[in-house]
N, C-alpha and C positions, 0 to 999 in steps of 0.2 A: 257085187260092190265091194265087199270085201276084201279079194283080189284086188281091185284095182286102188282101193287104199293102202295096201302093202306095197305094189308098185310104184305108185306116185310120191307114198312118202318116202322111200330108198330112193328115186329119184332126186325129190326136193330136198334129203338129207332133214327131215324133220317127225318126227313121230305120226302114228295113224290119229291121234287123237286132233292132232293140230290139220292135217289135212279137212279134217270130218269139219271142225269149226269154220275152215276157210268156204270148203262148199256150201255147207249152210247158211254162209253169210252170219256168224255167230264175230260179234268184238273180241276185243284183246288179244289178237294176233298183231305183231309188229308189220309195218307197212313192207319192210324188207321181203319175212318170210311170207307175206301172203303174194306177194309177187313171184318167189321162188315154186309156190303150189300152181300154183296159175301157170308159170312158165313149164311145169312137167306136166300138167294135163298137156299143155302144147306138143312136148315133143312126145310124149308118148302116144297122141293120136286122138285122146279121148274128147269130146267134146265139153266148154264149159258149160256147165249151170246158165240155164238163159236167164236167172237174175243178174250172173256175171256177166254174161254176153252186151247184156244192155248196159250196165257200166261202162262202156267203151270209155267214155274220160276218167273215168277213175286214177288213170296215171298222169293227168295232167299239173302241174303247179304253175302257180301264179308270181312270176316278178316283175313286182312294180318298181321303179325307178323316176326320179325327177327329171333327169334329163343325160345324153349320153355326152356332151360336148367336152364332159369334165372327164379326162380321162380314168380318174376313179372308180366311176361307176361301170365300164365297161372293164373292168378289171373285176368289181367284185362280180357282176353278173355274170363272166364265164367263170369263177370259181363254181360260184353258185351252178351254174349251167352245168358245169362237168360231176359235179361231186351228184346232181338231181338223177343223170344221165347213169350213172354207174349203179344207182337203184333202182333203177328201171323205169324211173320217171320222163316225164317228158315237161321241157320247162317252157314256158311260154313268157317272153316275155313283151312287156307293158309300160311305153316309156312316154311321161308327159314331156311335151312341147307348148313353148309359149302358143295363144291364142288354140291348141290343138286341147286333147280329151283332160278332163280333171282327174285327181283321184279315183275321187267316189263316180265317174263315170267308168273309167279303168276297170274295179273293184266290181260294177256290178256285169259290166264285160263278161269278167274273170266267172262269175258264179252263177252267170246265164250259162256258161260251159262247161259246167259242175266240175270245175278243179277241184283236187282232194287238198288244197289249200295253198295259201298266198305269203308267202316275204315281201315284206315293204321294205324299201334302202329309203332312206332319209324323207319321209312321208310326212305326214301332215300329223302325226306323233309327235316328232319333233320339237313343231311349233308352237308355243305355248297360247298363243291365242285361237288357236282351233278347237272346234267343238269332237270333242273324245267319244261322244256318242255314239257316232257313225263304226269307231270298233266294236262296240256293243251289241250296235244292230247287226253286225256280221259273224261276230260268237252265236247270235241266236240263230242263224240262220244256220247253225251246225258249221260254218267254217274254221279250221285250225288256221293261225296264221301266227306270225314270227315278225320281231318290228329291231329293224338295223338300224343304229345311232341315232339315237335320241328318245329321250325317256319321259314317261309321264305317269305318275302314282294313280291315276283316273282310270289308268287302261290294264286291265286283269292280260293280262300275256309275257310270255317270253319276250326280253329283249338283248341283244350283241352290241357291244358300242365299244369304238377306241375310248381310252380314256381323256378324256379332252381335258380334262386341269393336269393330270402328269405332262402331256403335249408341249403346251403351253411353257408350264413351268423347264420343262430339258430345254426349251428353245432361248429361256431368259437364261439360264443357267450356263449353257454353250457360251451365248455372246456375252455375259457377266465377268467368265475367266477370260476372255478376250480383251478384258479392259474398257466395253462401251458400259458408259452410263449413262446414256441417254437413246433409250429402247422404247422404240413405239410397236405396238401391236394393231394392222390392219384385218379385220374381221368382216362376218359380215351382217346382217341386219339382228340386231338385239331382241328378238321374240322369238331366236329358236336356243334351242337345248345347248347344243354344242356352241355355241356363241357363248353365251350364261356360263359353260363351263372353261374355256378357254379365257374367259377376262378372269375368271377365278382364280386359274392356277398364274396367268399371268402376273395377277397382281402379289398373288404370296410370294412368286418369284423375284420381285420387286422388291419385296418388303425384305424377306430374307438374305438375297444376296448383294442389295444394294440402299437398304434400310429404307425405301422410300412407302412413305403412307401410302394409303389407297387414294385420297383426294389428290395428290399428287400423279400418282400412275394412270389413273384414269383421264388426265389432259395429255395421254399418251397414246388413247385409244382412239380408233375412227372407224365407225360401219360403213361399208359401201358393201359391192354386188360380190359374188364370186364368182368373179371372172377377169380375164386378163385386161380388161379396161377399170373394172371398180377395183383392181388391187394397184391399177397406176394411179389412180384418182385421188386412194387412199392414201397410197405413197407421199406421191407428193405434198398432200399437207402435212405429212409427218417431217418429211424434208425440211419444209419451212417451216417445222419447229426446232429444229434443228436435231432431231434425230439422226445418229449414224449409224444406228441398227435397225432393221424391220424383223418383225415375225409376223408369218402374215397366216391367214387360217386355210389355206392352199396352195397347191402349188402353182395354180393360172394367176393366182393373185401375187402370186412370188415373180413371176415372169412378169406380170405387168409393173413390180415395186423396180424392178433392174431396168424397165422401159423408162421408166420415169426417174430413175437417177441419171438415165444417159443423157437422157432429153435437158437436164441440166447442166451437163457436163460433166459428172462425176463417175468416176471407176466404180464396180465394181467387181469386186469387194473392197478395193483400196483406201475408198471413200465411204462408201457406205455397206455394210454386211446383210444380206437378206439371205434370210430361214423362210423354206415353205413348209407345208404338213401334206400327208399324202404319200409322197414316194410315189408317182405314179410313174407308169411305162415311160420309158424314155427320156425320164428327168434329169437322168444323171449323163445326157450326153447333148445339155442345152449349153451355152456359152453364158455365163460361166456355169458349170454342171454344178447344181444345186443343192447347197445343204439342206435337210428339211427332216421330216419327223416322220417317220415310216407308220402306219395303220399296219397292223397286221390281215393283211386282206386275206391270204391264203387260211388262217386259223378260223377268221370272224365268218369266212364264208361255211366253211364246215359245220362249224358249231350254228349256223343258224339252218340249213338243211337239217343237221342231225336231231336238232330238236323241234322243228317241225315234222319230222317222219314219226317222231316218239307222240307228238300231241294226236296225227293222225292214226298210231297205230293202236293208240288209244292209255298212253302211259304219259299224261301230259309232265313237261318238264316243270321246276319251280317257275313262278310268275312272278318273276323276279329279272334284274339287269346282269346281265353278263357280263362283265368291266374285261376286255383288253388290255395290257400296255402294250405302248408304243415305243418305239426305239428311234432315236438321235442319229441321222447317218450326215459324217459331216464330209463336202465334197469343196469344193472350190470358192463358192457366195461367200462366205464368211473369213475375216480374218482381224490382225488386232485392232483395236480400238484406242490403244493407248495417246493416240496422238489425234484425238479428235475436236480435242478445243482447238488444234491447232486450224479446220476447216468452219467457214462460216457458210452454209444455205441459201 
């Protein structure tokens, strides 16, 4: 045995001490390097440990996701996907559909299959009227898991999130030096996280660059869906407030504010300017290619891998929010405002 822990650990590039801990199933080895031992029993011949052998999902992880419609989400999950892949994970993922599986169905899917643990993207975390519980019951049950935009002090875990009041706030701040002063924000339903934070930064945005109170800003705001029908819905009664800016909290919701300017006849951007958030695939080659608030998908996807391999390798990270910024990418949607009293709705 001896030999072949000199072997294996010149193979795996890790000392004999740390081989010894991975065969005996002994913790605190990084989920990386215990994959690299594992992977040189392989090619060296030797057989694993049949307590290893039975782990066969040990390399599994869990990505939950709300739905893939939103191009968002199919952007962070092959981040996610690729960055699982390179550590030798296998990623599985887990996407709710209307009247289809719930979370907490998803969830016990995921840990009937003994995944070595779960990323949630915009989950039931998020929502402030959900019971937090249900992560609690899944710490006990020895799983690591990692939770994407949106934040709740209830829930002891790592979290990643764009920054949603900086968002908001570049979006008023773009169309503010544009010369509109009368900027509506279409969102979407007020009991999740990232909602709560985007009226936030919108309204300081308001205040700050166009002095207007909160009680004021807030007959600016409209919840509907996110989706390209609840961001033409929302539109349009921002329209007929006479709104000639939108920020909307997506980019489907952005495409559906430009539906609903045409539908009344107005340009845009000429008439009315619409900011979406997201950045997603192929936004920037819609007519008119769209200004809107980039998420850092490629960073927020790493950082929520990297720190779910540290919780499973047994070195959990701080239990604490990750904050992203986001970056302003201004494309064609928006333009001046200066001449907007001269347009009535």
């Amino acid at each position: 045995m001896t030999a072949r822990l000199v072997d294996i650990a010149a193979q795996a590039g890790v000392s004999e001490a740390t081989v010894s801990r991975v065969l005996n199933g002994k913790p605190g080895v990084a989920a990386a390097t215990r994959e690299s031992v594992l992977a040189a029993l392989d090619v060296l011949g030797f057989d694993r440990p049949s307590r290893l052998r039975q782990r066969s999902s040990a390399g599994l992880i869990g990505l939950i996701t709300p739905e893939l419609d939103n191009p968002i989400f199919p952007a962070l999950a092959q981040v996610i996907g690729q960055a699982l892949t390179r550590q030798g994970y296998t990623p599985v993922l887990a996407t709710q559909t209307p009247g289809g599986s719930t979370e907490d169905e998803l969830t016990e899917m995921l840990v009937d299959r003994g995944v070595s643990g779960i990323i949630f993207v915009s989950g039931l975390h998020a929502d402030t009227t959900a019971d937090m519980e249900r992560y609690e019951v899944l710490r006990g049950k020895g799983v690591p898991y990692v939770l994407v935009n949106g934040f709740s002090a209830k829930v002891r875990a790592p979290f990643v999130s764009t920054d949603d009041r900086a968002a908001a706030r570049l979006a008023v701040t773009h169309l503010a030096s544009l010369g509109h002063t009368r900027i509506g924000l279409a969102v979407g339903p007020r009991r999740f996280v990232p909602v709560l934070r985007k009226i936030e930064g919108f309204q300081l945005g308001m205040r700050e660059r166009l002095g207007m109170a909160a009680e004021a800003s807030a007959e600016l705001i409209e919840h509907s869906l996110y989706t390209l029908e609840g961001g033409q819905a929302a539109a349009d009664t921002l329209i007929g407030r006479g709104c000639t800016a939108i920020v909307c909290a997506s980019d489907m919701m952005a495409l559906g504010a430009v539906r609903a300017a045409r539908e009344r006849g107005l340009d845009v951007p000429r008439d009315i300017s619409v900011v979406g958030y997201d950045d997603s695939p192929l936004i920037a080659f819609t007519d008119p290619p769209l200004t809107t608030v980039r998420q850092p998908v490629q960073a927020m996807g790493q950082a929520a891998v990297r720190t779910l391999l540290e919780e499973i390798g047994g070195t959990p990270a701080p239990h604490s929010e990750f904050v992203f910024l986001p970056e302003l990418v201004v494309r064609d949607s928006t333009a001046s405002g200066r001449r907007d009293d001269r347009r009535s709705a």
